[in-house]
TORZA-997085 format. One line per field, with one value per atom (N, C-alpha, C, O): residue number from 1; residue in one letter; x negated, y, z negated; atom name. Coordinates in pm, whole numbers, plus 50000, padded with zeros to 5 digits. Layout:
N
i = [NUM:...]
aa = [A:...]
xx = [X:...]
yy = [Y:...]
zz = [Z:...]
at = [CA:...]
//
This chain:
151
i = [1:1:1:1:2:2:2:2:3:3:3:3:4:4:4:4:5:5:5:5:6:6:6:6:7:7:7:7:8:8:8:8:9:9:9:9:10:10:10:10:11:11:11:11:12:12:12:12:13:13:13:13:14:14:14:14:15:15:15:15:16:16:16:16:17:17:17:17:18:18:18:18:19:19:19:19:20:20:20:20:21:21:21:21:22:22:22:22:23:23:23:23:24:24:24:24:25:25:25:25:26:26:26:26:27:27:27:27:28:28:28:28:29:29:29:29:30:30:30:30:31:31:31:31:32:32:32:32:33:33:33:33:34:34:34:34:35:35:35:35:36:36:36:36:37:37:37:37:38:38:38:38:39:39:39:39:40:40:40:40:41:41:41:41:42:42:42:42:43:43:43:43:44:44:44:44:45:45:45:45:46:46:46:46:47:47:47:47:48:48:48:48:49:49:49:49:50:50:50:50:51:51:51:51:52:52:52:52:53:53:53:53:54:54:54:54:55:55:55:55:56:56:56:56:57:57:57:57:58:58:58:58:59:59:59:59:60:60:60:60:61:61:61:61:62:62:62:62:63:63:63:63:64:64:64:64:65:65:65:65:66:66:66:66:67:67:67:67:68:68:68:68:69:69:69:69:70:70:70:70:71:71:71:71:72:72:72:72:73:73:73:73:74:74:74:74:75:75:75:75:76:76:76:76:77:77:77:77:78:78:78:78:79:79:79:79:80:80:80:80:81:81:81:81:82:82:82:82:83:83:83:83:84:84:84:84:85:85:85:85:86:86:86:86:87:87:87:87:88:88:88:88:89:89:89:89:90:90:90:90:91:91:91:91:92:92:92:92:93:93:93:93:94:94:94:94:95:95:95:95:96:96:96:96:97:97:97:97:98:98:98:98:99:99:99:99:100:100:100:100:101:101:101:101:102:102:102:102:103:103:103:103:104:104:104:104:105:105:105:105:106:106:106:106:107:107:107:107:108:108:108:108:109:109:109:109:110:110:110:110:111:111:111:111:112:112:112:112:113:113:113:113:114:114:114:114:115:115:115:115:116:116:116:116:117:117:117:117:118:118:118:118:119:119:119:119:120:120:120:120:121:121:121:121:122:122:122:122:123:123:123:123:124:124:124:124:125:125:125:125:126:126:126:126:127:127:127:127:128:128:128:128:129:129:129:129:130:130:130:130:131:131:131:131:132:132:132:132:133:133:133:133:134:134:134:134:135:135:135:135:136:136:136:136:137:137:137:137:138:138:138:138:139:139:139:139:140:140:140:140:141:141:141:141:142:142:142:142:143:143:143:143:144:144:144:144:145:145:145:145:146:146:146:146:147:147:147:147:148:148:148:148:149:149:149:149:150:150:150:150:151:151:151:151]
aa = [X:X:X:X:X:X:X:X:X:X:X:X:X:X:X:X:X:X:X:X:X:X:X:X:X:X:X:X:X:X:X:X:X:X:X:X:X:X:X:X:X:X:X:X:X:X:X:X:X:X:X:X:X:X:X:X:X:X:X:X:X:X:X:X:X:X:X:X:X:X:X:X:X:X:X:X:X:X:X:X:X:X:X:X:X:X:X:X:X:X:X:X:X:X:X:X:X:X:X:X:X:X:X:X:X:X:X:X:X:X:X:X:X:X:X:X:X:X:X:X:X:X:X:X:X:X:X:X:X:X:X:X:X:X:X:X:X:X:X:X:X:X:X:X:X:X:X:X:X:X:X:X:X:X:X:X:X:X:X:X:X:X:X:X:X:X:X:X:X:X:X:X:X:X:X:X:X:X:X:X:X:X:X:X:X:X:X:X:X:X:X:X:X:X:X:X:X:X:X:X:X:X:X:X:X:X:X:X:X:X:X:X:X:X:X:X:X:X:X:X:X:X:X:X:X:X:X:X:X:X:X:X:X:X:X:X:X:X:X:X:X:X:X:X:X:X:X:X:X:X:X:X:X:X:X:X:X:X:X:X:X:X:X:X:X:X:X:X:X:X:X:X:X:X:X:X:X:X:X:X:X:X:X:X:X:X:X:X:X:X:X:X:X:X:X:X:X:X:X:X:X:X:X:X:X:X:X:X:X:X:X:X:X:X:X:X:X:X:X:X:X:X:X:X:X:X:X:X:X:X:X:X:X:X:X:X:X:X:X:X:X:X:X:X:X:X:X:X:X:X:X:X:X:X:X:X:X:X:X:X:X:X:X:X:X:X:X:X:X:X:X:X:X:X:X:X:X:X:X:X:X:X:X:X:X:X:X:X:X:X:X:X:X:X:X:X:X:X:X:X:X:X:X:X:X:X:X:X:X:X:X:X:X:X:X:X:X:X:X:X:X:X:X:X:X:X:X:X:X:X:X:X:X:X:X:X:X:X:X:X:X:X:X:X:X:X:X:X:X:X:X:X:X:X:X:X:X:X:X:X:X:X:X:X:X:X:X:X:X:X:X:X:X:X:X:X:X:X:X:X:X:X:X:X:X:X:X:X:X:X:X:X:X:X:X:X:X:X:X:X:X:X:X:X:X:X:X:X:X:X:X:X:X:X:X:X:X:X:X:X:X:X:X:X:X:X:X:X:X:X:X:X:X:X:X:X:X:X:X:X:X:X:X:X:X:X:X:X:X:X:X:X:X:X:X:X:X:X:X:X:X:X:X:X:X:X:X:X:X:X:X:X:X:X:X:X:X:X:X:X:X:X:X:X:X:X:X:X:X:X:X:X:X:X:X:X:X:X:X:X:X:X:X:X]
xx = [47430:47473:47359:47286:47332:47271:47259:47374:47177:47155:47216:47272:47185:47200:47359:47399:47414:47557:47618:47739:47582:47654:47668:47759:47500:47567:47630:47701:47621:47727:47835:47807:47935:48025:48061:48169:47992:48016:48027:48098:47977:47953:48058:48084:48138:48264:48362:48378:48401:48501:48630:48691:48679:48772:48767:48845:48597:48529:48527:48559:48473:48469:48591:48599:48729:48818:48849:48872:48850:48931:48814:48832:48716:48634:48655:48658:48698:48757:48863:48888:48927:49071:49069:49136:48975:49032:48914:48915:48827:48776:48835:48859:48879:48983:49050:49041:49139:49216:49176:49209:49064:49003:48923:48904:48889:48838:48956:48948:49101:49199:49244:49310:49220:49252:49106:49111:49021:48907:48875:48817:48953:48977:49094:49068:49205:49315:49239:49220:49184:49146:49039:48986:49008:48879:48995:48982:49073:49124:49256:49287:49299:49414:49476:49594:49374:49412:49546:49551:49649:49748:49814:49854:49839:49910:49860:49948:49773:49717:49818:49901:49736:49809:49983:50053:50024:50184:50218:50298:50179:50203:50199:50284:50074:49981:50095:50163:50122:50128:50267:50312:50320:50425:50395:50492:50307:50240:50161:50102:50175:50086:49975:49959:49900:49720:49701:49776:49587:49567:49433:49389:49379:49269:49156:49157:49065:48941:48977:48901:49135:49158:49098:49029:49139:49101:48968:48940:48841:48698:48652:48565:48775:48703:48769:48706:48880:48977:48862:48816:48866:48754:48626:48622:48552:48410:48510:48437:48620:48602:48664:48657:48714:48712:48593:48563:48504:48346:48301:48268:48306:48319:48419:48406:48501:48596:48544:48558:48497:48445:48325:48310:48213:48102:48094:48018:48175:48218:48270:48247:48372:48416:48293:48274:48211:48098:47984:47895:48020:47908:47949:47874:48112:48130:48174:48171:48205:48237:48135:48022:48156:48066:47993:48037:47912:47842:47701:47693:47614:47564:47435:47462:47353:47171:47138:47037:47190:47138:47224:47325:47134:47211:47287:47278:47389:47526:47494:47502:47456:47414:47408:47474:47232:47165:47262:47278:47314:47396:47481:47549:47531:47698:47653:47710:47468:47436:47422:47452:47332:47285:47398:47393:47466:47596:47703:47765:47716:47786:47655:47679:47530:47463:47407:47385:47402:47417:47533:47521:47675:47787:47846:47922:47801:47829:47698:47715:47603:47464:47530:47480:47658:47677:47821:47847:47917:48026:47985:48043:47923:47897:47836:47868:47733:47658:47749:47730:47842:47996:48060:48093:48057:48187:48046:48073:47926:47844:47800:47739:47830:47825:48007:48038:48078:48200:48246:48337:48181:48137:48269:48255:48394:48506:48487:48592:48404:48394:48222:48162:48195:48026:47986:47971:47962:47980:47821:47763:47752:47621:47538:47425:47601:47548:47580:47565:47617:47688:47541:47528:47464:47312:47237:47158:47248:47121:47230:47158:47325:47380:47351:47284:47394:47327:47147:47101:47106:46953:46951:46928:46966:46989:47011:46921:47145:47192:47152:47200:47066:46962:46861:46818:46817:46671:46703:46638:46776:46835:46864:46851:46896:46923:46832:46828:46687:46584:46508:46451:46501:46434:46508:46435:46648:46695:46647:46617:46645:46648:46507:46483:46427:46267:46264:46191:46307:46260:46361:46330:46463:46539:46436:46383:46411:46330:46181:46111:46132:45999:46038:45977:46087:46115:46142:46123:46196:46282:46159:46163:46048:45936:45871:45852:45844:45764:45778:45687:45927:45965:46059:46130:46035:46125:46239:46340:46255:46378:46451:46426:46602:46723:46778:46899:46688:46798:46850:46842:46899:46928:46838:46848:46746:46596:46523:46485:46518:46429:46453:46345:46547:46600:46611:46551:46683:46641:46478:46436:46424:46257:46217:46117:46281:46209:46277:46254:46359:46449:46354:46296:46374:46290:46182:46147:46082:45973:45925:45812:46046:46006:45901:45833:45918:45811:45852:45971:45749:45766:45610:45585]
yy = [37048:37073:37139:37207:37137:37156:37268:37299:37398:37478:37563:37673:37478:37557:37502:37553:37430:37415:37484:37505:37511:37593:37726:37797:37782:37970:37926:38017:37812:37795:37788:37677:37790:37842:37946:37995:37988:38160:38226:38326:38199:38292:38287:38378:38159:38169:38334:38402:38346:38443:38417:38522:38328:38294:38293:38319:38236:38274:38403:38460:38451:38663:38705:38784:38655:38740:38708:38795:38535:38559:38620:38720:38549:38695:38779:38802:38930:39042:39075:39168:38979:39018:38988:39053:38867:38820:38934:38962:38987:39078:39183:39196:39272:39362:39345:39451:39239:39247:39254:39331:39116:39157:39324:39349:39416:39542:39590:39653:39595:39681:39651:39737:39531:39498:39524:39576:39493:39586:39703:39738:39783:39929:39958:40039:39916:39924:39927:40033:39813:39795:39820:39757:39924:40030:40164:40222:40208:40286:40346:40459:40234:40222:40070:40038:40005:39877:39826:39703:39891:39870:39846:39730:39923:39885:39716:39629:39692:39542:39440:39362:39502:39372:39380:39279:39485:39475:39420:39328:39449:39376:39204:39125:39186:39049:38974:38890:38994:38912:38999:38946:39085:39155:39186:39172:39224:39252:39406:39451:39463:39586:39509:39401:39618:39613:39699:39787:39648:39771:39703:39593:39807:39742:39744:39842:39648:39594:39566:39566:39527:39437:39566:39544:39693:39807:39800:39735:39862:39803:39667:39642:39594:39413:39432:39401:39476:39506:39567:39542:39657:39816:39681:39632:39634:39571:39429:39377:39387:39240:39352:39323:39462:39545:39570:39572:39590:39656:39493:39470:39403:39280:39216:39108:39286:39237:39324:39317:39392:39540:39495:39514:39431:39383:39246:39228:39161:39040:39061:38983:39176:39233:39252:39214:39361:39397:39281:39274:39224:39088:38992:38945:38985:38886:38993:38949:39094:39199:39168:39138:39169:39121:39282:39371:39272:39435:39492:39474:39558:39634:39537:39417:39558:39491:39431:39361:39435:39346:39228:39197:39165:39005:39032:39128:38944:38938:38948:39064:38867:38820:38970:39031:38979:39114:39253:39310:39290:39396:39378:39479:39265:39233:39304:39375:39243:39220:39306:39318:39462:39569:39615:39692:39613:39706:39674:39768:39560:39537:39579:39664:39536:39561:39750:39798:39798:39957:40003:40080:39963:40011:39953:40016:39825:39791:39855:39829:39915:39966:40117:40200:40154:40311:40325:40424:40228:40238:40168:40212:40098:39983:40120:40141:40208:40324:40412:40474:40452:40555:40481:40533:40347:40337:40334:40358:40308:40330:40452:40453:40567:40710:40722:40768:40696:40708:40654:40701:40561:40511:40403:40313:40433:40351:40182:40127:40133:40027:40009:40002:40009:39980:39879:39906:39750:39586:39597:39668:39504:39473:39437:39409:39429:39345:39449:39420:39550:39658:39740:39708:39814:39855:39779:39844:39608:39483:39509:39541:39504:39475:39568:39542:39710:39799:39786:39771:39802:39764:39641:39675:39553:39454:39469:39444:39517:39569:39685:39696:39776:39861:39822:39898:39748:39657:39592:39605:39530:39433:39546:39496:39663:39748:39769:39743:39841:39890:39770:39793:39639:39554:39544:39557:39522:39509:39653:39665:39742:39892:39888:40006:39853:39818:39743:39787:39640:39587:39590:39534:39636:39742:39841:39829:39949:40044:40028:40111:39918:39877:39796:39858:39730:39645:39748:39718:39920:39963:40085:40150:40097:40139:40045:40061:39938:39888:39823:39783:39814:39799:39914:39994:39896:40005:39938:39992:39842:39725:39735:39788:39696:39692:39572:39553:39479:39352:39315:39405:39197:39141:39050:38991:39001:38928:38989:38942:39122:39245:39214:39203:39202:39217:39068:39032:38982:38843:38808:38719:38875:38803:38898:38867:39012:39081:39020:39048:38939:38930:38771:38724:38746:38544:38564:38481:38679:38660:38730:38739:38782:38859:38982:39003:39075:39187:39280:39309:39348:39390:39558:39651]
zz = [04625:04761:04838:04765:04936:05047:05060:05093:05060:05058:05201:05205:05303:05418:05484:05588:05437:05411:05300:05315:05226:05141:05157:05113:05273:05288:05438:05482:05523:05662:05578:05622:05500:05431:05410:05444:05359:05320:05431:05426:05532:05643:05726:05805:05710:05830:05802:05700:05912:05891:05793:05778:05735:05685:05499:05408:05514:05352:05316:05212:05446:05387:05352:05257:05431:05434:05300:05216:05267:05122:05003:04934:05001:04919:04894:04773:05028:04999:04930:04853:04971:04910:04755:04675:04715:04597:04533:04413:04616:04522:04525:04405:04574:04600:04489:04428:04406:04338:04200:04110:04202:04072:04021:03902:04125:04127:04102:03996:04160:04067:03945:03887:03883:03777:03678:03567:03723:03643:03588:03485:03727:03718:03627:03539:03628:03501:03398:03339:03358:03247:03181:03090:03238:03226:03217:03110:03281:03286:03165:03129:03138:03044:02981:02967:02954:02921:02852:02842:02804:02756:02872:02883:02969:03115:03137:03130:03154:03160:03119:03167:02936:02891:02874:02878:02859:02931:03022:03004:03149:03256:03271:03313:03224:03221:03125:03184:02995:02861:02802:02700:02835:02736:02631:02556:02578:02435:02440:02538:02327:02338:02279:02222:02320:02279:02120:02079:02055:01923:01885:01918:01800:01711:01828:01902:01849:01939:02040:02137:02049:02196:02299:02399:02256:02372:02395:02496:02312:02341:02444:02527:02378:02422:02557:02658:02562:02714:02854:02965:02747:02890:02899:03012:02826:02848:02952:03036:02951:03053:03215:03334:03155:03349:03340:03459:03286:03352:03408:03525:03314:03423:03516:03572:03521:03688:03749:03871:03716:03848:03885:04006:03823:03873:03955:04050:03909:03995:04080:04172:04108:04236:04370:04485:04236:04331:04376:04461:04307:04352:04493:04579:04476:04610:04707:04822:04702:04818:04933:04893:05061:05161:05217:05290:05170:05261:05137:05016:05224:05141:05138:05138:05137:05141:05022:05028:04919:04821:04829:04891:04729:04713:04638:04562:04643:04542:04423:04382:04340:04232:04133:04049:04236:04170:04155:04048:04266:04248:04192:04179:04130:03989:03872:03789:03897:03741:03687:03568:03814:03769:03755:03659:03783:03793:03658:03610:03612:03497:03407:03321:03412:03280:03241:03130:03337:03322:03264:03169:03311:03250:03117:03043:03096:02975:02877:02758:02900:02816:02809:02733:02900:02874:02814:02744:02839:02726:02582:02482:02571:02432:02335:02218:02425:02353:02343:02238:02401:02375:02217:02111:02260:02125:01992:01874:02030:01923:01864:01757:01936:01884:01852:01743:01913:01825:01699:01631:01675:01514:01467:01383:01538:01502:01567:01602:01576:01630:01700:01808:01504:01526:01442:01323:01488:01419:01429:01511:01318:01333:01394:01355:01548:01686:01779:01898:01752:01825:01911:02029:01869:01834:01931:02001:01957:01952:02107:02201:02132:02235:02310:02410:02281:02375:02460:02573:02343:02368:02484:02600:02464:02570:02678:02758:02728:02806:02887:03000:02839:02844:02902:02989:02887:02943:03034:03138:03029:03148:03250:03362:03259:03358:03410:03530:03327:03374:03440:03547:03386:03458:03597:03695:03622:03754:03819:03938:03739:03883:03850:03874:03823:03850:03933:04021:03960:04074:04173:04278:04167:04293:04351:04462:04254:04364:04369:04427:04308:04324:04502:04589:04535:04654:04713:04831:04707:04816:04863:04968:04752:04791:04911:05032:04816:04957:05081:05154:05104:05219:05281:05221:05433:05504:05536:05492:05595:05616:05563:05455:05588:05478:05491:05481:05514:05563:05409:05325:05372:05246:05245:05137:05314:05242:05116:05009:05179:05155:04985:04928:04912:04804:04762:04661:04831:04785:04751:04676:04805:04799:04693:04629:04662:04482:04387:04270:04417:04304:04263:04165:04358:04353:04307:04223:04338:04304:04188:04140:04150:04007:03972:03872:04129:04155:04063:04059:03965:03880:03945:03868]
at = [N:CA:C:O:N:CA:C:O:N:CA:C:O:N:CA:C:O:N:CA:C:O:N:CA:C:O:N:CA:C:O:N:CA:C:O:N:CA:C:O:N:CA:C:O:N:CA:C:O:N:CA:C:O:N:CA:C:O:N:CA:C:O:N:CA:C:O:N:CA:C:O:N:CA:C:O:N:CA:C:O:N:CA:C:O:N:CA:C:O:N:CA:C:O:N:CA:C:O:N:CA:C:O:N:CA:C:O:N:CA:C:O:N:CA:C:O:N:CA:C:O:N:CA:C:O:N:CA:C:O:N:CA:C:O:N:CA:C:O:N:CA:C:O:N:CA:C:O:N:CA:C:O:N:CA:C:O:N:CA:C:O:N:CA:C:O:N:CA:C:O:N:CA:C:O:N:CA:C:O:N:CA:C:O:N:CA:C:O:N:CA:C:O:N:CA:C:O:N:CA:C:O:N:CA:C:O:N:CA:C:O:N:CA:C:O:N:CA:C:O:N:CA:C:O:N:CA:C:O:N:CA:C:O:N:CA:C:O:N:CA:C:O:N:CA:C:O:N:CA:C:O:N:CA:C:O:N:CA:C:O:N:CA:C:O:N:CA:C:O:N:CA:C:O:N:CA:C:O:N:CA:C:O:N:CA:C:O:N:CA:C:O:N:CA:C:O:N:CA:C:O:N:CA:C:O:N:CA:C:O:N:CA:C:O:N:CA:C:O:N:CA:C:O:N:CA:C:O:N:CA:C:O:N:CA:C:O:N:CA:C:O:N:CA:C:O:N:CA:C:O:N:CA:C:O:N:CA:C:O:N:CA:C:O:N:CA:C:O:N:CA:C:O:N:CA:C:O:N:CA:C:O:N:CA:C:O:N:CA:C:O:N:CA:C:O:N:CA:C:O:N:CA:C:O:N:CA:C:O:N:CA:C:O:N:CA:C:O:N:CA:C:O:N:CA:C:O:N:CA:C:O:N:CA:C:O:N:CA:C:O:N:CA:C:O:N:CA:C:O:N:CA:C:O:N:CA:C:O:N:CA:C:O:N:CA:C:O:N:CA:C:O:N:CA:C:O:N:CA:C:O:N:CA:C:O:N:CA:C:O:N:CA:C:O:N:CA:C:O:N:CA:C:O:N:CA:C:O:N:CA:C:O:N:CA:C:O:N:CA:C:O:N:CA:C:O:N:CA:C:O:N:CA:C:O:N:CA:C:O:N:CA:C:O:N:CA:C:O:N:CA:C:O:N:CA:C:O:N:CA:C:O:N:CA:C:O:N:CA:C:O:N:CA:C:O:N:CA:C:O:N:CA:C:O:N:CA:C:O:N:CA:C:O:N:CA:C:O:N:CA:C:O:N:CA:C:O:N:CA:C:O:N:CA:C:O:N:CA:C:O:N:CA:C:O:N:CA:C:O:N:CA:C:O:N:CA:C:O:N:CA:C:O:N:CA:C:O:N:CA:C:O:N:CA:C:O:N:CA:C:O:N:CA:C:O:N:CA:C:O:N:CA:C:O:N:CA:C:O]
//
């Protein structure tokens, strides 16, 4: 698709509104399930939660909360970038919680953090590498570090 038909889309007033909303919802349901995931899956499925489902529960709200934050309309970065930093910092700081709590430390547990870790610092490297060298706040400003891989 056509690049410049595809953001004349996004931009109508009618794309933002449902955006918001449908992000709005997925952000309270992210937030549940970061918050108390058994409420969730009660609600959702009639079933209690036990075992991993809680771990695996809290890590898919740290991703409804970042997909939230990604299509929410506002704020100078590009969508994309701000989902990513934002889920990959919080999943690098609960994944390292349940890895010092020791009850739910799998052999990939360790490799995942680390990952997730890096992937943060590379996005907020070139977040505040771009926010040094420009004074501007448009959302170019941040599209053009992200494209060009300013390091």
């Amino acid at each position: 698709m056509n690049e410049t038909i595809q953001n004349s889309r996004v931009g109508k007033p009618e794309t933002i509104k449902l955006l918001t909303v449908s992000a709005s919802i997925e952000l309270v349901l992210g937030l549940v399930l970061l918050v108390d995931p058994s409420i969730a899956v009660r609600l959702l499925f009639s079933a209690e939660i036990g075992g991993a489902g809680v771990p695996v529960s809290r890590l898919c709200g740290i991703g409804l909360t970042a997909l939230a934050i990604a299509c929410w309309r506002g704020g100078a970065t590009s969508s994309a970038f701000r989902g990513l930093l934002f889920y990959n910092a919080l999943a690098a700081i609960y994944l390292g919680f349940l890895c010092f709590g020791g009850a739910w430390v799998g052999i990939l547990l360790w490799p995942a953090v680390a990952i997730h870790l890096l992937l943060t610092i590379f996005f907020a490297r070139i977040w505040f590498r771009s926010s040094a060298g420009k004074t501007d706040s448009g959302p170019d400003r941040w599209q053009d570090a992200v494209s060009s891989g300013r390091r």
